[in-house]
PDB file with SEQRES, HELIX, SHEET and CRYST1 records, atoms N, CA, C and O in Angstrom:
SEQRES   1 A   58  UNK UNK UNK UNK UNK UNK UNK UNK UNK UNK UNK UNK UNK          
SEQRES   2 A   58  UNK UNK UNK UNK UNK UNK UNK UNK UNK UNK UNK UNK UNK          
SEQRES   3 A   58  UNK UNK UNK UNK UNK UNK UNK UNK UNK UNK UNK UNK UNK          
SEQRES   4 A   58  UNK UNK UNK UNK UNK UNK UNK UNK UNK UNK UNK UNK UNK          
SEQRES   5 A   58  UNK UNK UNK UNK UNK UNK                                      
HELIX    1 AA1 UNK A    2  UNK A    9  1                                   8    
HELIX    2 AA2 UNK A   11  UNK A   17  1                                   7    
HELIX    3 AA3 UNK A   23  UNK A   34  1                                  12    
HELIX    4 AA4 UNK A   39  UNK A   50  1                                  12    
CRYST1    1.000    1.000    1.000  90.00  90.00  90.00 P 1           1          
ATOM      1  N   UNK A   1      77.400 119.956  65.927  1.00  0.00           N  
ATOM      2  CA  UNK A   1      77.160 118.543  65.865  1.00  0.00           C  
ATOM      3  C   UNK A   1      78.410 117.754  66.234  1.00  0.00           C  
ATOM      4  O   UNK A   1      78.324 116.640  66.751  1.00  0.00           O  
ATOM      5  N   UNK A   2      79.958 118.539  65.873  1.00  0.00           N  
ATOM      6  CA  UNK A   2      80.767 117.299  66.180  1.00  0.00           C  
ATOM      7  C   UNK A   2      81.110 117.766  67.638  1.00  0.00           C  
ATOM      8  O   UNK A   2      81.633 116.979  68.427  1.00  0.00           O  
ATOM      9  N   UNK A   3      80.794 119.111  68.000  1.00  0.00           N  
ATOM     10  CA  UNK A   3      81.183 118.984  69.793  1.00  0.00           C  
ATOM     11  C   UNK A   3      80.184 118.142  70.398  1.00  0.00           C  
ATOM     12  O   UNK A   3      80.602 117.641  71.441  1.00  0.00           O  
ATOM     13  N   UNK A   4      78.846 117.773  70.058  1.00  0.00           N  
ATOM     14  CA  UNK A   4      77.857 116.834  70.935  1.00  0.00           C  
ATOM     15  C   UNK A   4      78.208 115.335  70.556  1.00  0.00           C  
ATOM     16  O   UNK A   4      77.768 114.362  71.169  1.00  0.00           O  
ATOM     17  N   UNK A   5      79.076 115.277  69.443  1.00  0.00           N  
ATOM     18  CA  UNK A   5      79.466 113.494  69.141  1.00  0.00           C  
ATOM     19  C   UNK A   5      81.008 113.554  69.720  1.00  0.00           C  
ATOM     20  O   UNK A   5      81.691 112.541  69.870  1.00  0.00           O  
ATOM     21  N   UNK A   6      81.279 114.361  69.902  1.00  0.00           N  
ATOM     22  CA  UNK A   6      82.667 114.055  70.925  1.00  0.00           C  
ATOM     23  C   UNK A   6      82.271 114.361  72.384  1.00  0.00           C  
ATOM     24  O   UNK A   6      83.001 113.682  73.107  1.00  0.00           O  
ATOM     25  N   UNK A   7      81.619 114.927  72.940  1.00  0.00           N  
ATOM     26  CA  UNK A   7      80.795 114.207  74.347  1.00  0.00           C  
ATOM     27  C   UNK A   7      80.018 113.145  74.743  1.00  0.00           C  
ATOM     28  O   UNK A   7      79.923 112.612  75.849  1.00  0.00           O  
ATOM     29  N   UNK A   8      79.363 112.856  73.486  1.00  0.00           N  
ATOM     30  CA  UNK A   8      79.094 111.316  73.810  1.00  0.00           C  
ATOM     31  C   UNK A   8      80.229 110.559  73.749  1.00  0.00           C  
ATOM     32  O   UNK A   8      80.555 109.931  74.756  1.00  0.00           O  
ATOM     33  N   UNK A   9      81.039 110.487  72.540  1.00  0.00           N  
ATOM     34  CA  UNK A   9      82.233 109.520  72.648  1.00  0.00           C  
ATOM     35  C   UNK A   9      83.190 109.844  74.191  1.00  0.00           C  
ATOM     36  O   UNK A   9      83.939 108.994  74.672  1.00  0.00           O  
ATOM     37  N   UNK A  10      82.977 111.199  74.788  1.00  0.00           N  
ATOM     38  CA  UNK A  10      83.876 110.913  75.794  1.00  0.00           C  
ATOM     39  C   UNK A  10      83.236 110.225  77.276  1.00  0.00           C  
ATOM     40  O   UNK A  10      83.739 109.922  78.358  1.00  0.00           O  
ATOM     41  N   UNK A  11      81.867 110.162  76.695  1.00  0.00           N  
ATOM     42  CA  UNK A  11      80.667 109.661  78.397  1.00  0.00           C  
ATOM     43  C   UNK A  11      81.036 108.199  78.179  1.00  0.00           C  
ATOM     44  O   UNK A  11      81.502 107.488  79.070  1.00  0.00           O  
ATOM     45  N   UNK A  12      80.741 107.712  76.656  1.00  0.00           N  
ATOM     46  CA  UNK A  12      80.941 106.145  76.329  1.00  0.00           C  
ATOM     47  C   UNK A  12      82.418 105.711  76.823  1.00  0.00           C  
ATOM     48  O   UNK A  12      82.782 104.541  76.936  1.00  0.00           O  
ATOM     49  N   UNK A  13      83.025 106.591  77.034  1.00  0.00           N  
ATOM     50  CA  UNK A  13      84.882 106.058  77.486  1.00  0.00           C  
ATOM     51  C   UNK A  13      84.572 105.488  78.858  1.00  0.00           C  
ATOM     52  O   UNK A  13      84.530 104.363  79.356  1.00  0.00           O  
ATOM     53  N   UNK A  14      84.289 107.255  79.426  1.00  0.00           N  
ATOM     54  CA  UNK A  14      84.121 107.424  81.075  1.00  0.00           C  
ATOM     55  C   UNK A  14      83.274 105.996  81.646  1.00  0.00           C  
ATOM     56  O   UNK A  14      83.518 105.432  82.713  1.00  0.00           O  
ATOM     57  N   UNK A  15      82.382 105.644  80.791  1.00  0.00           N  
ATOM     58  CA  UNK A  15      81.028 104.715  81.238  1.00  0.00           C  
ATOM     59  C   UNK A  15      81.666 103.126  81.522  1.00  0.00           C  
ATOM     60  O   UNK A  15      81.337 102.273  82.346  1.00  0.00           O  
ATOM     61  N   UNK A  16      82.717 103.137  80.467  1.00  0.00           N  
ATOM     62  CA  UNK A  16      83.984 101.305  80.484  1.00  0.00           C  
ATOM     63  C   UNK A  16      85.104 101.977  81.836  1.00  0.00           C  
ATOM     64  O   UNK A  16      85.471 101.293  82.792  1.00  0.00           O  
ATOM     65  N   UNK A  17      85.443 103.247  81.641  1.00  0.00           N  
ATOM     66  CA  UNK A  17      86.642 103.034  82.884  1.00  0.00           C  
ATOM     67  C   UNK A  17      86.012 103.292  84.622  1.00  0.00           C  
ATOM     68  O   UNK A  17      86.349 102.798  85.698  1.00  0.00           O  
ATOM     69  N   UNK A  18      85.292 103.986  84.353  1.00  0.00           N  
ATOM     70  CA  UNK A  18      84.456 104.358  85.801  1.00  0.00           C  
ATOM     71  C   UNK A  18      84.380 103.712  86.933  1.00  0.00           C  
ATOM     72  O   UNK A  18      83.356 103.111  86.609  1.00  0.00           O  
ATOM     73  N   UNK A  19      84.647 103.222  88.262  1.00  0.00           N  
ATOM     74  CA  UNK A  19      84.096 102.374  88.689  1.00  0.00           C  
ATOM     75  C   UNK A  19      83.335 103.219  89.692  1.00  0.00           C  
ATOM     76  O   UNK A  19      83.571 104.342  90.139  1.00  0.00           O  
ATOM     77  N   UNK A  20      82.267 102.279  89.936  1.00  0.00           N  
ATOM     78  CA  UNK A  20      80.804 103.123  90.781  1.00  0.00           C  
ATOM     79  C   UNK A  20      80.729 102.643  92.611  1.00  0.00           C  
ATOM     80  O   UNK A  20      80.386 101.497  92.904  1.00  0.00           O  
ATOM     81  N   UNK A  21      81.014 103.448  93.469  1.00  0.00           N  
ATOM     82  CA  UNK A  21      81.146 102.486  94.442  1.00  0.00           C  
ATOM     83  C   UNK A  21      80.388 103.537  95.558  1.00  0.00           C  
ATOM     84  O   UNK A  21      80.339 104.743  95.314  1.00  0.00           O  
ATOM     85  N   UNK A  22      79.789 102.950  96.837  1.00  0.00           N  
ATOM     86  CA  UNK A  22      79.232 103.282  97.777  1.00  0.00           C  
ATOM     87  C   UNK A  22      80.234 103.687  98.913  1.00  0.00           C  
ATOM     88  O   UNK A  22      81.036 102.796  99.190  1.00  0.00           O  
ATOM     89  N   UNK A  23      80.347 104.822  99.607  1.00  0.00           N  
ATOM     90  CA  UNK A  23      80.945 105.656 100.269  1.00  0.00           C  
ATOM     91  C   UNK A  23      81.868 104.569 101.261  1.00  0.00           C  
ATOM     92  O   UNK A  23      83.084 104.670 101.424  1.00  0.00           O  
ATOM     93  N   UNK A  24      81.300 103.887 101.658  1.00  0.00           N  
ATOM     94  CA  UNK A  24      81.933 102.262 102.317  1.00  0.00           C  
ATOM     95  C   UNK A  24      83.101 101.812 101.681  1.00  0.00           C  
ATOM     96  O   UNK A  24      84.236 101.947 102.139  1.00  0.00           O  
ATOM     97  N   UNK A  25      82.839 101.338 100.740  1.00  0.00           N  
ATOM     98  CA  UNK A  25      83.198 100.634 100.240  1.00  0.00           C  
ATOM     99  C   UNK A  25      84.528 101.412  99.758  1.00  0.00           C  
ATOM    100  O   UNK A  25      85.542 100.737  99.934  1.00  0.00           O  
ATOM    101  N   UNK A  26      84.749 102.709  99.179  1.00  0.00           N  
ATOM    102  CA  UNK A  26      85.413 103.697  98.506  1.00  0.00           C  
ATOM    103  C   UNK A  26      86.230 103.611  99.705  1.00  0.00           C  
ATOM    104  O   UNK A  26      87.256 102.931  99.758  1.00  0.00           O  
ATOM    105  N   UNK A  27      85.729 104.368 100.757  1.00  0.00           N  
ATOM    106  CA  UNK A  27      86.644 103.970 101.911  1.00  0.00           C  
ATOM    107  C   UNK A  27      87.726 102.814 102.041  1.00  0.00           C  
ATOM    108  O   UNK A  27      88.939 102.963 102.192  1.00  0.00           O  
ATOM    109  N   UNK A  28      87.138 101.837 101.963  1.00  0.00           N  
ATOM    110  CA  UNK A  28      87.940 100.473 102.515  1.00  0.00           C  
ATOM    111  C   UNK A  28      88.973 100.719 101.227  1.00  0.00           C  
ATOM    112  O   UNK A  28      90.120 100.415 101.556  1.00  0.00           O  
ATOM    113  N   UNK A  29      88.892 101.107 100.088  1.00  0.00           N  
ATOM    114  CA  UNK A  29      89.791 101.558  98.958  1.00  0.00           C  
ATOM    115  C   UNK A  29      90.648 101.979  98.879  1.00  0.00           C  
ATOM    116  O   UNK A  29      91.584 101.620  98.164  1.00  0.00           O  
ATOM    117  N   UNK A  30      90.570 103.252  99.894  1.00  0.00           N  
ATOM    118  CA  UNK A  30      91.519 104.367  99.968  1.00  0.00           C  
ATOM    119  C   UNK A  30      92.601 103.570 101.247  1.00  0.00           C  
ATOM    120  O   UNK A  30      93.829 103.636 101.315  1.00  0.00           O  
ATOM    121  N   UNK A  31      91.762 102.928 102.049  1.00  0.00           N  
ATOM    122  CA  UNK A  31      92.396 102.409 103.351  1.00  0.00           C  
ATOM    123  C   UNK A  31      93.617 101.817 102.640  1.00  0.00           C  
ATOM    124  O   UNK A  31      94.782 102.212 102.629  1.00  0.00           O  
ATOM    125  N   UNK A  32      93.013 100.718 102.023  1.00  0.00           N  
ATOM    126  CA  UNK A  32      94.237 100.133 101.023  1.00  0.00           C  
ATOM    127  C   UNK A  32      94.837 100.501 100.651  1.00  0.00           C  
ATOM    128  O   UNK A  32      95.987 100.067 100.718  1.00  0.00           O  
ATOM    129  N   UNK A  33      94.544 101.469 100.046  1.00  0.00           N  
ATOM    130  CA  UNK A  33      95.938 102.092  99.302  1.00  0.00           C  
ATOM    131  C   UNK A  33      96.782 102.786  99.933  1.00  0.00           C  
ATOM    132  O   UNK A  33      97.954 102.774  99.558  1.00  0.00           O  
ATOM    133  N   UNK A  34      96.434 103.450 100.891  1.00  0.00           N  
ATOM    134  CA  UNK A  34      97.464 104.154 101.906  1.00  0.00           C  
ATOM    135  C   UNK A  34      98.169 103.133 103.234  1.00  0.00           C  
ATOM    136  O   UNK A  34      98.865 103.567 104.152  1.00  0.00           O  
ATOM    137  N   UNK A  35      97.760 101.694 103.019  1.00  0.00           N  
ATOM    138  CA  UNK A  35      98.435 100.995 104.098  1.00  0.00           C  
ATOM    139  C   UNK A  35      99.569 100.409 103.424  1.00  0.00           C  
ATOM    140  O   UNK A  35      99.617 100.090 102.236  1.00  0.00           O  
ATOM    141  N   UNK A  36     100.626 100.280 104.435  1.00  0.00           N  
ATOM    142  CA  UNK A  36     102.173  99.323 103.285  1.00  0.00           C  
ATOM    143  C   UNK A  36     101.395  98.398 102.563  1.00  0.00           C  
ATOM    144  O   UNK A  36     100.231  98.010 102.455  1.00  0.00           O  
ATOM    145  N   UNK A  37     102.751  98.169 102.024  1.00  0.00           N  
ATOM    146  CA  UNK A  37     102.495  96.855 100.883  1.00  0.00           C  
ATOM    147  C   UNK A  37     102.542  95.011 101.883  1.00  0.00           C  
ATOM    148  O   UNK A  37     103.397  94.682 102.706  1.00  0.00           O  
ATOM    149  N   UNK A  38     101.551  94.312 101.493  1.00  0.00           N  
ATOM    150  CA  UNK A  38     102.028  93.274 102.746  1.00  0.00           C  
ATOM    151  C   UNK A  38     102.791  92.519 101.762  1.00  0.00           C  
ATOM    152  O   UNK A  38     102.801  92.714 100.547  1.00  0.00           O  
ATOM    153  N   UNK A  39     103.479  91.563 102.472  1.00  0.00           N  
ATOM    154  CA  UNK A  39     104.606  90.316 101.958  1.00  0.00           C  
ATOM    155  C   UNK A  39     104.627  90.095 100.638  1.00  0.00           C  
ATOM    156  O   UNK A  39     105.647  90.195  99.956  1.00  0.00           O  
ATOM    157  N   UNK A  40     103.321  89.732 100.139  1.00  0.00           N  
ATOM    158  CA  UNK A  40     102.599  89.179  98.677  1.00  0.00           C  
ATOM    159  C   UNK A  40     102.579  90.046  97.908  1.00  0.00           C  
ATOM    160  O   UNK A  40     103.318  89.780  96.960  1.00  0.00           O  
ATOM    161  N   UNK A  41     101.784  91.597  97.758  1.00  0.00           N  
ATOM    162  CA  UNK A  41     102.341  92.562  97.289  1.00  0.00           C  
ATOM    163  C   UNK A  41     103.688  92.697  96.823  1.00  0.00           C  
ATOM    164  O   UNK A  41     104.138  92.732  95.678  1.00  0.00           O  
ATOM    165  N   UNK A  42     104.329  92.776  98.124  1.00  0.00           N  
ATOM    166  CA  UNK A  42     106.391  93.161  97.852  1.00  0.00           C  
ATOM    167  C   UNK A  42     106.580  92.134  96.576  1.00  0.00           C  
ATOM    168  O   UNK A  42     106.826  92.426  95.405  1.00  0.00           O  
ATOM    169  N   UNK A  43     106.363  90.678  97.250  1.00  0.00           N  
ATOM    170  CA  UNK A  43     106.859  89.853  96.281  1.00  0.00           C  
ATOM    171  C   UNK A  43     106.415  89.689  94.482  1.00  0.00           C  
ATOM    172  O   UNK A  43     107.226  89.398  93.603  1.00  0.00           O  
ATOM    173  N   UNK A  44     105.330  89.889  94.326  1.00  0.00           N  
ATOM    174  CA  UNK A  44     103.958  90.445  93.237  1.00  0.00           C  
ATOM    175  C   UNK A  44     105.034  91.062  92.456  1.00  0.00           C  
ATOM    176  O   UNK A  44     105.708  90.662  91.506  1.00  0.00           O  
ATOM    177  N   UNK A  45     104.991  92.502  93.345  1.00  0.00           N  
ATOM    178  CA  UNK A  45     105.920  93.848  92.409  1.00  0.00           C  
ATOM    179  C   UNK A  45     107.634  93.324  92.423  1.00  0.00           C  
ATOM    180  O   UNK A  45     108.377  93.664  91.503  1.00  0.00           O  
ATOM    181  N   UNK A  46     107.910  92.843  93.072  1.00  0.00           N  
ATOM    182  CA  UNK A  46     109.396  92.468  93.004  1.00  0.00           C  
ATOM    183  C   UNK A  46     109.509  91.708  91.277  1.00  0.00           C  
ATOM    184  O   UNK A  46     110.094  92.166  90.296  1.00  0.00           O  
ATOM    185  N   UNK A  47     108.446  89.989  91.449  1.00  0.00           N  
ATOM    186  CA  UNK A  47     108.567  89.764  90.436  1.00  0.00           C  
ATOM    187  C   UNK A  47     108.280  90.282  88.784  1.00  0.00           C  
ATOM    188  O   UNK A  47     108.820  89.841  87.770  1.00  0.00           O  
ATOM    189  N   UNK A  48     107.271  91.334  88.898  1.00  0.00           N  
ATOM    190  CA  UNK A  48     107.233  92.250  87.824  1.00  0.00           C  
ATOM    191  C   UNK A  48     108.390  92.762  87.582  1.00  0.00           C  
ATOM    192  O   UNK A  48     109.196  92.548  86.676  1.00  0.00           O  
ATOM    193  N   UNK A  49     108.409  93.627  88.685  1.00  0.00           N  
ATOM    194  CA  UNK A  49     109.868  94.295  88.061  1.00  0.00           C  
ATOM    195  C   UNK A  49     110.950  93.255  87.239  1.00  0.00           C  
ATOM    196  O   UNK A  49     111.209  93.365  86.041  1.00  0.00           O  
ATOM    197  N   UNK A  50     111.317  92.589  87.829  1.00  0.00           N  
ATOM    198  CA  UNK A  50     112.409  91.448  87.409  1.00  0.00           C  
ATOM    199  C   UNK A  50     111.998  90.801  86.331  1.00  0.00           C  
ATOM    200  O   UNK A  50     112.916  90.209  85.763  1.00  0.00           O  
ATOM    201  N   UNK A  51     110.493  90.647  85.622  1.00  0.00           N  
ATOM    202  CA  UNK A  51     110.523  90.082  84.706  1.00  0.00           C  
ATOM    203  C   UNK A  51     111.473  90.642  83.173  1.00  0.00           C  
ATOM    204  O   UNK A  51     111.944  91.754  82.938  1.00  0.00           O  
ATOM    205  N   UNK A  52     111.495  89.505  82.418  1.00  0.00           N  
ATOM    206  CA  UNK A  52     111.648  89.937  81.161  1.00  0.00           C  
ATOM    207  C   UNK A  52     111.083  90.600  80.556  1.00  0.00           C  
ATOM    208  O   UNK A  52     109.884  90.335  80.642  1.00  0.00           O  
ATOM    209  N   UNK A  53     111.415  91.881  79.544  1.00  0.00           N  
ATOM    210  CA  UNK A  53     110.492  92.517  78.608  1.00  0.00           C  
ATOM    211  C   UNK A  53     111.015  92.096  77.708  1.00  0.00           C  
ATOM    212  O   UNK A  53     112.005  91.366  77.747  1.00  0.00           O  
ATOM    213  N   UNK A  54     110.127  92.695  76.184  1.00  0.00           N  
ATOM    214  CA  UNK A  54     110.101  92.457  74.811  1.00  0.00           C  
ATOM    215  C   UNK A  54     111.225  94.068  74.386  1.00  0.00           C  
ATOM    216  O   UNK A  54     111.532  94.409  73.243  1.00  0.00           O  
ATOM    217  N   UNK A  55     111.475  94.510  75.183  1.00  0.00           N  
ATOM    218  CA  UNK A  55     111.734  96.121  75.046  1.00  0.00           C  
ATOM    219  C   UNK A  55     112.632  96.347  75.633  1.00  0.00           C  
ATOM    220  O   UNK A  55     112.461  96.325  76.852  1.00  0.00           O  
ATOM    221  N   UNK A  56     114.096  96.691  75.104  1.00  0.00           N  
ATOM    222  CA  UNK A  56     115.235  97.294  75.888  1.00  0.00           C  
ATOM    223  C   UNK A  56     114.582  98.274  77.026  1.00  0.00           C  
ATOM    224  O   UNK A  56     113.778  99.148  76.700  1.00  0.00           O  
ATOM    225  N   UNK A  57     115.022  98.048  78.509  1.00  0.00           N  
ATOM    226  CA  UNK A  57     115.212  98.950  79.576  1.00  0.00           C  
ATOM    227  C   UNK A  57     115.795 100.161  79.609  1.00  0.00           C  
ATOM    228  O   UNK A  57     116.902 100.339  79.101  1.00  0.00           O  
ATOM    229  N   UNK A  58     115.198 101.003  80.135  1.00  0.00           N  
ATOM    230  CA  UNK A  58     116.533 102.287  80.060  1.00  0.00           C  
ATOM    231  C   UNK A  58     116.035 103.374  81.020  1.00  0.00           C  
ATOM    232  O   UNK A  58     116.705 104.390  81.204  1.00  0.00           O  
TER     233      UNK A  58                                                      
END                                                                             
């Protein structure tokens, strides 16, 4: 009984992080992610990085 309530609890995880997408679309995904970063990106992650944290760096 608790291995079949810890497979549901792990489908109910999978079911919020999952995303569901059509072979197209997955594509244009991957495209993205393997093309550079454009201008807005750079600048995006530049300013993350540089922000302030609540948490010594190290």
């Amino acid at each position: 009984m608790l291995a079949s309530a810890l497979k549901e609890a792990k489908n109910v995880l999978l079911d919020q992080t999952t995303i569901y997408a059509d072979a197209q679309t997955f594509q244009k995904v991957l495209d993205w992610m393997d093309a550079p970063a454009t201008a807005d990106e750079t600048e995006g992650m530049s300013r993350l990085m540089n922000a302030r944290t609540p948490w010594p760096r190290g």
